[in-house]
C-alpha positions as CSV (number, residue, x, y, z in Angstrom):
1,X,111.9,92.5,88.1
2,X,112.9,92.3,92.2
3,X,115.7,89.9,92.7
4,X,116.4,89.2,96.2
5,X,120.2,88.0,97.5
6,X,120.5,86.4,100.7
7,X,123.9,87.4,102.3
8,X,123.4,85.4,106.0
9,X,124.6,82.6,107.7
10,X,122.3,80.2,109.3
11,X,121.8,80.3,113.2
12,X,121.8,77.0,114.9
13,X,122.7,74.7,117.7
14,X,126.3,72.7,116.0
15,X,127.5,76.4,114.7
16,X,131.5,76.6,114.4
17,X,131.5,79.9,116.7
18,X,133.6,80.3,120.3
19,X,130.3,81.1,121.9
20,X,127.4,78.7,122.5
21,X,123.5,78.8,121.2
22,X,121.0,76.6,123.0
23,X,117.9,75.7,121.4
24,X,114.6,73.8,122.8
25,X,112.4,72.6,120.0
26,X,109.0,72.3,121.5
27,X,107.3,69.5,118.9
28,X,103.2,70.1,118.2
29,X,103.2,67.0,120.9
30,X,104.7,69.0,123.5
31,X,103.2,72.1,122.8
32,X,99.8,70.1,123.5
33,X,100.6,68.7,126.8
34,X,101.9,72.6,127.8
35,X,98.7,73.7,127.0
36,X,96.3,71.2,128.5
37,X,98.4,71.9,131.8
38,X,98.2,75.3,131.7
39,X,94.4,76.0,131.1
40,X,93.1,72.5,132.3
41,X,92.1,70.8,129.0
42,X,92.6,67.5,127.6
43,X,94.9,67.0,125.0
44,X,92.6,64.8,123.2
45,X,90.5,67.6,123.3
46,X,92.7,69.9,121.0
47,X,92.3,69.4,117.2
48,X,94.1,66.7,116.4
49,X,95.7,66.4,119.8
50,X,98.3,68.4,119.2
51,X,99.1,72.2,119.3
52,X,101.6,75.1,118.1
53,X,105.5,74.2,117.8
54,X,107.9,76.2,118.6
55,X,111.0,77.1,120.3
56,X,113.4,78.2,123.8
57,X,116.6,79.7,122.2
58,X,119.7,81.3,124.3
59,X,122.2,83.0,122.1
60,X,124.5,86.2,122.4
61,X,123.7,89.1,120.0
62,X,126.7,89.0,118.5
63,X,126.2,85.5,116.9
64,X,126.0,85.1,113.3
65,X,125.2,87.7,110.8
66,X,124.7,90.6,113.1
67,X,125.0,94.2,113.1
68,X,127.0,96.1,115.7
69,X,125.4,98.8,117.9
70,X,127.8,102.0,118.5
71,X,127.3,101.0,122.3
72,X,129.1,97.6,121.9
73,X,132.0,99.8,121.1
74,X,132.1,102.0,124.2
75,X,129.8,103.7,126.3
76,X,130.1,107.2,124.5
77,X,130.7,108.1,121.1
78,X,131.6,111.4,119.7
79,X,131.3,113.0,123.3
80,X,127.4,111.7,123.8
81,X,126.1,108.0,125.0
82,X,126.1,106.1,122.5
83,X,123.6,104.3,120.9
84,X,122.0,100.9,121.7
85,X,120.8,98.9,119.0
86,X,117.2,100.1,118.9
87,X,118.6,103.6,118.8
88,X,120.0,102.9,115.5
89,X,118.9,105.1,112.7
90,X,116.9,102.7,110.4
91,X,118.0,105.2,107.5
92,X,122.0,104.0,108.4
93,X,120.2,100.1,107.7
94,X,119.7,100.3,103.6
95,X,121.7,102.1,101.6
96,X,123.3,101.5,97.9
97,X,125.9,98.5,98.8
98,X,129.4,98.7,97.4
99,X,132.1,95.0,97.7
100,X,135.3,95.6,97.8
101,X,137.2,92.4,97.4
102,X,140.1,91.6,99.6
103,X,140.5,87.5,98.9
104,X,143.6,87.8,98.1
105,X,145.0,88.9,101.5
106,X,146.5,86.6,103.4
107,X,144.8,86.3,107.2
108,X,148.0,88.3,108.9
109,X,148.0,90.9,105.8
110,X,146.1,94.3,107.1
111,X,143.8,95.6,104.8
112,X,145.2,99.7,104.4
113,X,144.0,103.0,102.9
114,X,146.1,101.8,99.8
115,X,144.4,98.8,99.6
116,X,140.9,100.4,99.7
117,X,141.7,103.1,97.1
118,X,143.4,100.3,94.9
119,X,140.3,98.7,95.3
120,X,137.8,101.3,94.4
121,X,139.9,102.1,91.4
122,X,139.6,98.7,90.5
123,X,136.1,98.7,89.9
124,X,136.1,102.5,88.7
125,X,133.7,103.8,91.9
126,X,133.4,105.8,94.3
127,X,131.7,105.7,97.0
128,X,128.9,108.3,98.6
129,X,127.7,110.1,101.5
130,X,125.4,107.1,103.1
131,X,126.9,104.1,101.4
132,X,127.3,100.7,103.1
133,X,130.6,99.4,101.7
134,X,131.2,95.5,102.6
135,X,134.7,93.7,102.8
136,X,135.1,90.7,100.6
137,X,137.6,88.5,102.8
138,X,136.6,84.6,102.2
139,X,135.9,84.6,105.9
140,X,132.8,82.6,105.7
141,X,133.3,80.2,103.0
142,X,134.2,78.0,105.7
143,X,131.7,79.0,108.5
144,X,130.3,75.7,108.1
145,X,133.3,73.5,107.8
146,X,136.3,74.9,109.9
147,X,136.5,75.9,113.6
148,X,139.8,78.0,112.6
149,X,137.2,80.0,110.3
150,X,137.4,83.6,112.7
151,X,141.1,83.7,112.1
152,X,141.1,82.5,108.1
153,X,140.3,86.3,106.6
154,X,141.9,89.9,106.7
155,X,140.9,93.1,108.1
156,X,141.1,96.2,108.6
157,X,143.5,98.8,110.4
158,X,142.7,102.5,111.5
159,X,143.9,104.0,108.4
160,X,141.7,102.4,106.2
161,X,139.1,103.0,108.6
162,X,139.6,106.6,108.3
163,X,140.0,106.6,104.4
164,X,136.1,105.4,103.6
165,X,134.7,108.0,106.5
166,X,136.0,110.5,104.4
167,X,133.1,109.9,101.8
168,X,130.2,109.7,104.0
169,X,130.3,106.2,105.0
170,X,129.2,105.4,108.3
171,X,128.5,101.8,107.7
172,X,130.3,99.0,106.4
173,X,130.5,95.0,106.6
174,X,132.6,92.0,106.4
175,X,131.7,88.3,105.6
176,X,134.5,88.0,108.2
177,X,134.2,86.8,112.0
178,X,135.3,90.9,112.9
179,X,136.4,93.6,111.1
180,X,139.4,94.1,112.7
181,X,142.3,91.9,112.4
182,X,142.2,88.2,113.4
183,X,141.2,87.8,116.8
184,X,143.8,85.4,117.9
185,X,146.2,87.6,116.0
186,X,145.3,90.7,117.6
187,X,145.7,89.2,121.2
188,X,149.1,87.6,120.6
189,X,150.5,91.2,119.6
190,X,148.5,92.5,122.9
191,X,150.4,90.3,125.0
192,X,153.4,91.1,123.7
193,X,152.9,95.0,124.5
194,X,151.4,96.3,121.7
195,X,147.9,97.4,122.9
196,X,146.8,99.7,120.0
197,X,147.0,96.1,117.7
198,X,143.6,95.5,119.9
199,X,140.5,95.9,118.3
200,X,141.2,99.3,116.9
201,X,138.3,99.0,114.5
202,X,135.8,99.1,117.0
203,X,137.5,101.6,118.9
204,X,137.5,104.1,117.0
205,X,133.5,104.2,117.5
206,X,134.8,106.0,120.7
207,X,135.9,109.4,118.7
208,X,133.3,108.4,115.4
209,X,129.6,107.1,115.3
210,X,129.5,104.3,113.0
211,X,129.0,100.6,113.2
212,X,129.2,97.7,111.2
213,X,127.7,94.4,110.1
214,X,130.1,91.1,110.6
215,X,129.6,87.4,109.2
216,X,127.8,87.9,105.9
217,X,128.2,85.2,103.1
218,X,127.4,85.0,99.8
219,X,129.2,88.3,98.6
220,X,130.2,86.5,95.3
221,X,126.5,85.5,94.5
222,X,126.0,89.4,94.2
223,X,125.9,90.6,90.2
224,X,129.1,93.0,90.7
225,X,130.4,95.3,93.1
226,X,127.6,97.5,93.2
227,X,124.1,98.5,91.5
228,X,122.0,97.4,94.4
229,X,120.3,98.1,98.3
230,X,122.3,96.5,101.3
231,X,119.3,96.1,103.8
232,X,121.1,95.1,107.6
233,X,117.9,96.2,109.4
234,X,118.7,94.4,112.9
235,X,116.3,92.8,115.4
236,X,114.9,95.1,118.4
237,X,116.8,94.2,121.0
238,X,115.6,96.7,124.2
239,X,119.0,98.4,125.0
240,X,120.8,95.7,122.8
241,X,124.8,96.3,122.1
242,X,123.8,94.2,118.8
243,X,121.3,92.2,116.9
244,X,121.1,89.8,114.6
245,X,120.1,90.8,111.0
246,X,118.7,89.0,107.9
247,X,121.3,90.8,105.3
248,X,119.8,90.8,101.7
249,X,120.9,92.6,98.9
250,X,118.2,93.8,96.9
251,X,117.7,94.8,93.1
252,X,114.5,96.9,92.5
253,X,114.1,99.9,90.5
254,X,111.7,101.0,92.6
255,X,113.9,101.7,95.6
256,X,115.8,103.8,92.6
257,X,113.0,106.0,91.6
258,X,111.5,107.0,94.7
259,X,112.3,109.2,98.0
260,X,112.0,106.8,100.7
261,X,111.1,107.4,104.8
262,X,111.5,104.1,106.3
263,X,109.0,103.5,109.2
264,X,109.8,101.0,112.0
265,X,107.0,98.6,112.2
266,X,108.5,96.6,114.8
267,X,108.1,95.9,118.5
268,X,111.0,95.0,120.8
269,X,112.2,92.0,122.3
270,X,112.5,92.8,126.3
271,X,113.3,92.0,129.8
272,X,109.7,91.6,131.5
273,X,107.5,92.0,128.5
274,X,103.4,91.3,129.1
275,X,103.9,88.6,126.8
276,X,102.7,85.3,127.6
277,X,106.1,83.5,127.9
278,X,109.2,85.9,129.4
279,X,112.5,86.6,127.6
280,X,115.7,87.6,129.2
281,X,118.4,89.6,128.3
282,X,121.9,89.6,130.3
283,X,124.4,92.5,129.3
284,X,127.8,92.1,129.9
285,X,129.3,95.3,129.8
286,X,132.6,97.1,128.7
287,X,134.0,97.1,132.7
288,X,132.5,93.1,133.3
289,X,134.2,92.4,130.2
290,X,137.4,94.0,131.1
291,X,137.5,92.3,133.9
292,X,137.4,88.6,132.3
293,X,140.0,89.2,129.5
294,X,142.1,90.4,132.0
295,X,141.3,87.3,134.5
296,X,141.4,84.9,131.2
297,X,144.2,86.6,130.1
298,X,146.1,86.6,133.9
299,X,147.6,90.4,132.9
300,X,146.3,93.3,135.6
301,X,143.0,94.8,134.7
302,X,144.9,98.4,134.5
303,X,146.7,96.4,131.3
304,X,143.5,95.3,129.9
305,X,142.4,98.3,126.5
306,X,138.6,98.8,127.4
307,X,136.4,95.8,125.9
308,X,133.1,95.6,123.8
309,X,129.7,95.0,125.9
310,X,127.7,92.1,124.7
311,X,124.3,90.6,125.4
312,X,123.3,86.9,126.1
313,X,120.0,87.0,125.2
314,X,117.1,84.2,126.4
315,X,113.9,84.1,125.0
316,X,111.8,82.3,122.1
317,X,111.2,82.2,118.7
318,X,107.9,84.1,119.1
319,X,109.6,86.5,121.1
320,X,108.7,90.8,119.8
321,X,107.8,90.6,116.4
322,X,108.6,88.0,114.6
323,X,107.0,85.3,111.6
324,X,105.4,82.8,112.1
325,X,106.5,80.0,109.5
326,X,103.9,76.9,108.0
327,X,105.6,74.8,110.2
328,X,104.1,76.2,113.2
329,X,100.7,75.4,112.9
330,X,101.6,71.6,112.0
331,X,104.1,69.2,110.6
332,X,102.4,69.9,107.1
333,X,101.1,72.5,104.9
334,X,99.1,72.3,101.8
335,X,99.9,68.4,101.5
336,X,103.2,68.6,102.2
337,X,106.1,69.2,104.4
338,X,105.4,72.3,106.1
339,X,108.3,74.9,105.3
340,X,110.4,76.1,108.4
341,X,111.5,79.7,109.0
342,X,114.9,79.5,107.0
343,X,113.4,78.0,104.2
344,X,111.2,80.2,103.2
345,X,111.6,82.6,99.7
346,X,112.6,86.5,100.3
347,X,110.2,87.1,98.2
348,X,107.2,86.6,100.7
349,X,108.6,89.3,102.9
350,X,109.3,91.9,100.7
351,X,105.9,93.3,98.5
352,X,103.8,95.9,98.4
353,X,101.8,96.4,101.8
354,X,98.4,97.6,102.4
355,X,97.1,98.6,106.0
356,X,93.6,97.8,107.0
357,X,92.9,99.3,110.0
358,X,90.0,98.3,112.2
359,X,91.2,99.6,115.9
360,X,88.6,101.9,116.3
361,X,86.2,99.6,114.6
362,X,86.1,96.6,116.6
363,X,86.5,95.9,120.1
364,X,89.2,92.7,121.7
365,X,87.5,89.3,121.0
366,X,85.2,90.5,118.0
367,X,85.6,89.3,114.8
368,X,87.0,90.7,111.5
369,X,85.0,89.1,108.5
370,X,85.5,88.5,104.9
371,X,82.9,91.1,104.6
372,X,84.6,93.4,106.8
373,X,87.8,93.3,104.5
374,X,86.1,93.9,101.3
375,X,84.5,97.0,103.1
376,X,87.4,98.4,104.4
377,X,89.5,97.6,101.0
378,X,86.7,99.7,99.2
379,X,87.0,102.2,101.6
380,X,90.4,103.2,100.7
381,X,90.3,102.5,97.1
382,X,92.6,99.5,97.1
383,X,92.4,96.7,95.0
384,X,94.6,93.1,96.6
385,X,96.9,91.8,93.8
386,X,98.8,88.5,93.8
387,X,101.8,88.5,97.0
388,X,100.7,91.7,98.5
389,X,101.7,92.2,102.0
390,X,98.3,92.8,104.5
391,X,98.6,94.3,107.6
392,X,95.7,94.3,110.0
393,X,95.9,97.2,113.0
394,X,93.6,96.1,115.9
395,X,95.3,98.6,118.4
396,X,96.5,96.3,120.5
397,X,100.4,97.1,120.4
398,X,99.6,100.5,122.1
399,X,99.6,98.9,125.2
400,X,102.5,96.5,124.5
401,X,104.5,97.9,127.3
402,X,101.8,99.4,129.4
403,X,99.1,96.6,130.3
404,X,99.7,93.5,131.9
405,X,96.3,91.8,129.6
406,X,98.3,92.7,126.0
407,X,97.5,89.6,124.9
408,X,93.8,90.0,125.7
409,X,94.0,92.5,123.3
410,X,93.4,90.9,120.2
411,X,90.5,91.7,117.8
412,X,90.4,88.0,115.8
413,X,89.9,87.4,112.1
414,X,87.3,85.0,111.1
415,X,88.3,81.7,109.1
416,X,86.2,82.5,106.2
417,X,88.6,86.3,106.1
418,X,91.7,84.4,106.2
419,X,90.5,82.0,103.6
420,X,89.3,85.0,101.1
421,X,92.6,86.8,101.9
422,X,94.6,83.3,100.7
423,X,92.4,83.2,97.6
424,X,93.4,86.6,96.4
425,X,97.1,85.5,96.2
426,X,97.8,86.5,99.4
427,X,100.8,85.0,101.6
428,X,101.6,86.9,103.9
429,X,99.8,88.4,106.7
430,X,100.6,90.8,109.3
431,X,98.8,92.7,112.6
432,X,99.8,93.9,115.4
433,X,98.6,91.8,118.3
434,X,99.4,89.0,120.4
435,X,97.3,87.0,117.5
436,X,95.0,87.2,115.0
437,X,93.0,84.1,116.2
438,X,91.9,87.0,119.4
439,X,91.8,86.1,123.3
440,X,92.6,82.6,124.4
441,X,89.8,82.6,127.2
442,X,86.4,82.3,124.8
443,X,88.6,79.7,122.7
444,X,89.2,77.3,125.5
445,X,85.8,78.3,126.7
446,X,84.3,76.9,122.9
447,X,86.7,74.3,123.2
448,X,85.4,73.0,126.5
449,X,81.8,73.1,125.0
450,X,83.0,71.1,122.2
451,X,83.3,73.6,119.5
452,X,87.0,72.8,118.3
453,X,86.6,75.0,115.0
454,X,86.4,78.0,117.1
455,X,90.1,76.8,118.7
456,X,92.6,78.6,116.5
457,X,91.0,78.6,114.0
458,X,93.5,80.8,112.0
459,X,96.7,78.6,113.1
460,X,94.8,75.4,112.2
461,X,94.2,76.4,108.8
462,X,97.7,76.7,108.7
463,X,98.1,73.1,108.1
464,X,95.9,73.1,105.0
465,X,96.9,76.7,103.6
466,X,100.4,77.5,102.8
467,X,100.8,81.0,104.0
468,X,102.4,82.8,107.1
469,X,102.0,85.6,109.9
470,X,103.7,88.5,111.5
471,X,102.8,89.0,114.9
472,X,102.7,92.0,117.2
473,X,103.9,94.5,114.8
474,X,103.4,98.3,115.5
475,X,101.5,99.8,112.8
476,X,100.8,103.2,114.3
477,X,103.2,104.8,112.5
478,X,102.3,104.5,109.0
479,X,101.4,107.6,107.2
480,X,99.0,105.9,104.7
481,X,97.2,102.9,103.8
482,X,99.0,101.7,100.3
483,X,101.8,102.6,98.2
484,X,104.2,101.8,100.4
485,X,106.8,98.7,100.6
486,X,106.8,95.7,103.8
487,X,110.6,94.5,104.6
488,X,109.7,91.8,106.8
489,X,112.8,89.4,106.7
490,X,112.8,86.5,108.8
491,X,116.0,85.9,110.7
492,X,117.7,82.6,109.7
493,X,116.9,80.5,112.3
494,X,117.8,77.1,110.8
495,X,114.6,74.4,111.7
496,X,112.9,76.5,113.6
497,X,109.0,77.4,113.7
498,X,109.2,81.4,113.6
499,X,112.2,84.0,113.6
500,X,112.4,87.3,115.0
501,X,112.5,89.9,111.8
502,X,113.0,94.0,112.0
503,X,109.8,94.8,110.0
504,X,109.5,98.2,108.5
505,X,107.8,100.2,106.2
506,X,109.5,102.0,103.0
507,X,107.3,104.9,102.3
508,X,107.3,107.3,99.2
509,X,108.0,111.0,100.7
């Protein structure tokens, strides 16, 4: 039996953080009007005058539960660049999870190499080459309550730091706002003269590779202090100094019995993309950064111990690949309330996948039928059971960052296929194109003739089927057609249509 713990803080607009997130809900209304501008149609022509929510969203990388790339931390690392966020190995991202807890340190009280040793004999473990090992401070119990939250937990100082590299680790996480030390603590011994008080955990990624997950919650939902996968697989930010990540703890025998390759699956989020609406990403890095603590700060730059780049990304909730939640297509699904991203179960987005691959079977703008998928399913000796994962290749993420008419790109999936898939249990459904419904062009052409069931038809089922979709996945990579495992999680984007999600593939070697 799966069990599935969610270990993330919600993203959203009123957030407690020193750093601001600015969201634009686009309602179905809106969307409508957007659309009858931008190809010339009436919005009483759409089906039921309306069109696709979704959402504008500007937000640094570093907010909420996030993961740290080793180039946040300084520009080299172990005497080569270091890596950007999409450079991460995706092996570093799961692991076998071990809490220490630390509660019981007051916010001022550094957390030493005694303290970790004490803690490990505590709960009789130790840990091994590869492990993630997570701090247990208390610093998010009140992410959602108290400003003062980023300075309420302990952390970390260099010796401790050093003790867990000793056995491998080269990951680790806090439910704090940083590893380190408070921040506010850490600057007031800074001005005072002490410069090595000053984010020392993160510096050391200058002489060691290694990163770290910050703001997880939930740690004391977990079953014990071990016995389970950390999965931190972060968003893919192009040249990102961090992303945010759905952390989940997960308890599957499978992922015990079984060699695993993990295969990314996932397309990036980037500075002039061929996707229809543009994203933008502003790095700040470790000199700019410098430069406003010092001027913040009123101390000369040559003062100043070299600071963390960030990112400030803009872009939308459809953005790379991401999920499309219920609530997308409509304000309700199935009868009722259509389900946003943040409320949907785990359990959709982790399953058994199975890759049906029609890209050199079909051309942009012809259909996939029901037929086509019993075919192909027969083909490869599959057989769909209830909550399997389906991922549909078309091609069309080949040319992702190559040709201007991506979106054009899309081979479309007939009603009646989407309607069979939904009857075999099936909830969640992935591909690897702008959108399964195909090229906008003949849509609005058949919607300007009159023909409104040919208009999206896929997304407009949406409002009577609960289900959802991944969008422009890469699916080039995967070695075979079944027997593998989809990690799809959704990033916790409270109220919002879609979230981003680092999709990848956990293969048997």
């Amino acid at each position: 039996m799966t069990k599935i713990y969610d270990l993330s803080v919600s993203l959203r607009p009123d957030h407690l953080e020193n750093s601001e997130l600015k969201l634009n809900s686009i309602s179905h209304q809106e969307a409508a009007r957007i659309f009858a501008k931008r190809y010339q149609v009436k919005v009483s022509d759409l089906p039921d005058g309306a069109f696709f929510s979704t959402e504008r969203i500007e937000l640094r990388s570093h907010l909420g539960t996030h993961l740290d790339a080793p180039y946040h931390f300084y520009p080299t690392s172990e005497g080569r660049p270091a890596k950007f966020i999409e450079e991460v190995p995706l092996e570093w991202c799961m692991s076998d999870g071990v809490v220490l807890d630390f509660r019981h340190k007051k916010p001022t009280e550094p957390i030493s190499e005694y303290d970790i040793a004490a803690a490990l004999e505590k709960i009789n473990h130790t840990p091994k080459q590869g492990d993630i090992v997570a701090l247990w401070t208390g610093g998010t119990d009140r992410y959602d309550d108290d400003p003062g939250f980023a300075e309420s937990a302990a952390g970390l100082i260099g010796g401790a730091l050093n003790y867990v590299f000793r056995f491998g680790v080269r990951v680790m996480a806090t439910d704090s706002a940083t590893i380190d030390m408070p921040i506010a603590l850490m600057t007031e011994r800074f001005v005072k003269g002490d410069k090595a008080a000053y984010f020392p955990i993160h510096r050391a990624g200058r002489l060691t590779e290694w990163t770290h997950a910050e703001k997880l919650t939930n740690l004391g939902s977990l079953p014990g202090p071990f016995g389970y996968k950390f999965m931190f697989f972060p968003v893919k930010i192009f040249r990102g100094t961090g992303a945010w990540i759905r952390a989940v703890a997960i308890e599957d025998e499978w992922l015990n019995t079984h060699r695993i390759q993990i295969v990314d699956l996932s397309l990036p989020i980037m500075n002039h993309s061929f996707e229809p609406e543009e994203s933008r990403i502003i790095t700040i890095d470790h000199d700019q950064n410098q430069r406003a603590k010092a001027k913040r700060l009123r101390m000369p730059v040559s003062e100043i111990v070299h600071l963390g780049a960030m990112d400030i990304v803009e872009t939308h909730t459809h953005a790379g690949t991401h999920v499309d939640a219920p609530s997308h297509f409509g304000p309700t699904a199935n009868g009722g309330k259509a389900r946003t991203v943040d409320e949907l179960p785990l359990e959709w987005f982790y399953g058994d996948g199975v890759l049906l691959d029609f890209s050199a079977a079909k051309r942009p703008g012809e259909a996939i039928s029901a037929a086509d998928l019993m075919g192909k399913l027969e083909r490869i000796g599959y057989r769909l059971k209830n909550q399997d994962i389906v991922l549909i290749r078309t091609g069309a993420a080949e040319h992702f960052t190559d040709d201007p008419n991506f979106s054009d790109l899309s081979i479309r999936l007939e009603r009646n296929a989407l309607l069979w898939l939904l009857d075999q249990g099936i909830r969640v459904i992935g591909c690897d194109c702008e959108s399964l419904d195909g090229p906008v062009t003949p849509m609005v052409d058949a919607l300007r003739a009159g023909k409104k069931d040919q208009f999206f038809p896929i997304h407009y089922t949406g409002r009577e089927r609960d289900f959802c979709l991944i969008h422009k996945m890469d699916l080039s990579s995967l070695p075979c057609t079944h027997g593998f495992k989809v990690v799809a999680f959704p990033i916790k984007l409270e109220r919002c249509s879609a979230g981003w999600t680092r999709a990848v593939a956990l293969v048997p070697r």
